[in-house]
C-alpha positions as CSV (number, residue, x, y, z in Angstrom):
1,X,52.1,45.9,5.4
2,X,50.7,49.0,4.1
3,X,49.7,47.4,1.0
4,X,48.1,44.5,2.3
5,X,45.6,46.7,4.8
6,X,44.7,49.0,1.5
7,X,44.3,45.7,-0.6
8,X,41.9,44.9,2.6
9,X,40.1,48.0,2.6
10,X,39.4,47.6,-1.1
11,X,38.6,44.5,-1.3
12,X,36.0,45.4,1.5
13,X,34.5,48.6,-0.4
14,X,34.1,46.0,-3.4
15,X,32.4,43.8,-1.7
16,X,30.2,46.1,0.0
17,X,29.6,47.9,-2.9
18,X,28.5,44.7,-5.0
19,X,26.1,44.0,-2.0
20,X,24.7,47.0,-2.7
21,X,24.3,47.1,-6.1
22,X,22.8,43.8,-6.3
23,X,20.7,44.0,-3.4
24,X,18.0,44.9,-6.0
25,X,18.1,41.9,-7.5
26,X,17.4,39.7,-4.8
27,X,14.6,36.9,-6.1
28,X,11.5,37.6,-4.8
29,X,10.0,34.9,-2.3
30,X,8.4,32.3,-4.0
31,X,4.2,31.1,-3.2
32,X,5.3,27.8,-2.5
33,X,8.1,29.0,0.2
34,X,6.2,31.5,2.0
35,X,3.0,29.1,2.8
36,X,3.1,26.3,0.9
37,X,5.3,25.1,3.3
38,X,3.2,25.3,6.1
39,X,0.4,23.4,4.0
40,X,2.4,20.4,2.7
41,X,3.3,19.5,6.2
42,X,-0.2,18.7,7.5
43,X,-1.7,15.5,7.6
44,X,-5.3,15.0,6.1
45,X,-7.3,15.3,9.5
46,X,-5.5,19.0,9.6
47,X,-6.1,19.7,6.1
48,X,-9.7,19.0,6.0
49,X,-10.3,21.2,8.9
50,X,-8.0,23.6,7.6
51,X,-10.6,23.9,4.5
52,X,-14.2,23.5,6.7
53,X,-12.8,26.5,8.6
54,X,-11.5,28.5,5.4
55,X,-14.7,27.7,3.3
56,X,-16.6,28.8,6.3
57,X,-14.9,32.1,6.8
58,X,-15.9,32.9,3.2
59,X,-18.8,32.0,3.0
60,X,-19.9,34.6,6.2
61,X,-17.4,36.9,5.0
62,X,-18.1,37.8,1.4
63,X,-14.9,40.3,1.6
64,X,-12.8,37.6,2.7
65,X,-13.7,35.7,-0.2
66,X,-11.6,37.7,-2.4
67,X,-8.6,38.1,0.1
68,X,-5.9,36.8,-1.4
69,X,-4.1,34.5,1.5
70,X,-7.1,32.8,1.7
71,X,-7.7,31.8,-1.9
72,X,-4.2,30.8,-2.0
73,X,-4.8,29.0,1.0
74,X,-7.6,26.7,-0.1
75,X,-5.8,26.4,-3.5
76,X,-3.0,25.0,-1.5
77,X,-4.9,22.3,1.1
78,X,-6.8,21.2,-2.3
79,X,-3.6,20.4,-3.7
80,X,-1.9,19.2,-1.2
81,X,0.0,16.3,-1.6
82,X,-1.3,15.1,2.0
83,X,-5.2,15.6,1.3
84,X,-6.6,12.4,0.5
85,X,-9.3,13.8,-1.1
86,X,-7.6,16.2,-3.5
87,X,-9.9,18.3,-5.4
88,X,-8.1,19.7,-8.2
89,X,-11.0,21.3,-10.0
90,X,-11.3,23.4,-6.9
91,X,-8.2,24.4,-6.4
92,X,-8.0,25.7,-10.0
93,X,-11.2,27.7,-9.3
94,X,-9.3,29.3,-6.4
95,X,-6.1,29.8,-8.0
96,X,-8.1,31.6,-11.1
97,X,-9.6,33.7,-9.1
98,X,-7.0,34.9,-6.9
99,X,-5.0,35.4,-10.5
100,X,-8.0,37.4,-11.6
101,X,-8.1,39.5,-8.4
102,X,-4.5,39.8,-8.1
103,X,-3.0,41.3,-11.1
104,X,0.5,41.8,-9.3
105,X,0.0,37.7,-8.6
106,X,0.0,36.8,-12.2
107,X,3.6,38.1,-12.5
108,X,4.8,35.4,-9.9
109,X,6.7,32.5,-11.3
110,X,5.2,30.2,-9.6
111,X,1.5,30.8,-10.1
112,X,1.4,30.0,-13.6
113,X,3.1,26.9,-13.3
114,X,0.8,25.9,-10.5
115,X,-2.0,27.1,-12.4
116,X,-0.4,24.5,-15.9
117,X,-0.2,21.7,-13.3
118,X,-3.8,22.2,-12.0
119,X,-4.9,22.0,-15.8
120,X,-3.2,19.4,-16.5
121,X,-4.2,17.3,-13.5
122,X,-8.2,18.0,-13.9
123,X,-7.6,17.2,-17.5
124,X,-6.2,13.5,-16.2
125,X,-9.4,13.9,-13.7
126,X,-11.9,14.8,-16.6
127,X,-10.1,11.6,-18.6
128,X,-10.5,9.7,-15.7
129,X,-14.0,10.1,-15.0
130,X,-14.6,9.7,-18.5
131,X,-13.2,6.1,-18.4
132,X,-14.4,5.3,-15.7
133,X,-18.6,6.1,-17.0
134,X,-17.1,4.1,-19.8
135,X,-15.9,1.1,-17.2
136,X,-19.2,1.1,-15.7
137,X,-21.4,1.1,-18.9
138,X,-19.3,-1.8,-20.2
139,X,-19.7,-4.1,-16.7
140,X,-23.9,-3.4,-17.1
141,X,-22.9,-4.6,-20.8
142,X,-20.9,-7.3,-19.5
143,X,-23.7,-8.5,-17.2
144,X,-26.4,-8.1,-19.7
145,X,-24.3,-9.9,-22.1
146,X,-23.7,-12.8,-19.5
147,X,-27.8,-13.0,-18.9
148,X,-28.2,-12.8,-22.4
149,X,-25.9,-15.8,-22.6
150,X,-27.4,-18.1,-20.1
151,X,-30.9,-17.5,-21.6
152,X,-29.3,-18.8,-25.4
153,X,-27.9,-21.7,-23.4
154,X,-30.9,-22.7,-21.7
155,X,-33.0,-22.4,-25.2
156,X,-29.8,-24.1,-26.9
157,X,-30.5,-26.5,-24.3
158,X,-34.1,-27.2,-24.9
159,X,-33.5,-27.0,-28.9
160,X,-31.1,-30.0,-28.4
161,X,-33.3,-32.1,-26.7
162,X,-35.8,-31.2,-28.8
163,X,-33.3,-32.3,-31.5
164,X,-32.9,-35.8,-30.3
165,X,-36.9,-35.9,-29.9
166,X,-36.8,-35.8,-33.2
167,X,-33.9,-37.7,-34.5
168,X,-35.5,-40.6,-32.3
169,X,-38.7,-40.5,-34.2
170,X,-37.3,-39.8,-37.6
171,X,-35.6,-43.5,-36.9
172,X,-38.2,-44.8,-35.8
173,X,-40.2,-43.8,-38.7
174,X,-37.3,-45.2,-41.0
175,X,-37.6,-48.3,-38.8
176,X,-41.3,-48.5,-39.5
177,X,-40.9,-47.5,-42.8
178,X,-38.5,-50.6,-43.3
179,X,-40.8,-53.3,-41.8
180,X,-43.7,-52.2,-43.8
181,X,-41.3,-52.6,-47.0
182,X,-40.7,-55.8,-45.6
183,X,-44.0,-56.9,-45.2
184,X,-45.2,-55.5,-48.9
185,X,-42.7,-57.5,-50.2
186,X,-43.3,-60.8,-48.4
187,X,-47.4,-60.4,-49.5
């Protein structure tokens, strides 16, 4: 019985001891769980004022402008999954500059990988708008093309007619042509 209560009170030790000694290792607290959170569940109508009323505190604060929960902040509504009208290139702006005023922020592991996905996304945005100037210069093609079409139609039109004009007189000139043989040939 003895025993068993010392292999108790070692057992505990241990595990207080291990507590202790990894205690230092604890993760840190991610971005995305400390106020991410609170950003990915509001609906647009929230996140929209949520960024009037940010944007507005920075622009008549120029030292909050700089502060570094509310250039995560913004970083966060303009990417939120929830905001309808997302504006990636945004968000990178605040995200770079928080990183850039927030050396001790560039170590967090998830900054850079927000920071990659931003990238990438306004690369897809930059492609995006790229195809899309491209879509809209080929429909004015398209349609320039199509009026160019129905004016070679309508003169294809006219040249036909013309066409038959002729072909009608060319036989009746043959015609003519045969009864004056005719005649010649009877004098």
């Amino acid at each position: 019985m003895k025993s068993c209560k010392i292999g108790f009170q070692i057992l505990f030790l241990l595990v207080i001891s291990t507590g202790m000694l990894t205690g230092g290792c604890v993760h840190k607290s991610s971005v995305f769980s400390e106020s991410a959170g609170k950003y990915f569940s509001l609906n647009n109508e929230d996140i929209q004022a949520a960024i009037s009323r940010l944007e507005e505190i920075s622009k008549n604060d120029p030292q909050s402008a700089v502060d570094s929960r509310l250039l995560l902040s913004l970083c966060l509504l303009y990417s939120s999954p929830n905001n309808k009208q997302p504006d990636y290139r945004r968000a990178k702006e605040m995200l770079e500059t928080y990183l850039r005023s927030h050396t001790d922020a560039a170590e967090a592991k998830d900054l850079p990988y927000l920071s990659s996905l931003l990238m990438q996304i306004n690369q897809l945005q930059n492609r995006q708008d790229a195809l899309t100037a491209q879509y809209d210069r080929l429909k004015k093609d398209v349609k320039s093309l199509e009026g160019n079409t129905a004016a070679l139609k309508e003169k294809n039109g006219h040249l036909l007619s013309q066409n038959k004009s002729l072909k009608d007189i060319i036989e009746q000139l043959r015609l003519l042509d045969i009864r004056l043989e005719e005649r010649r040939n009877t004098l």
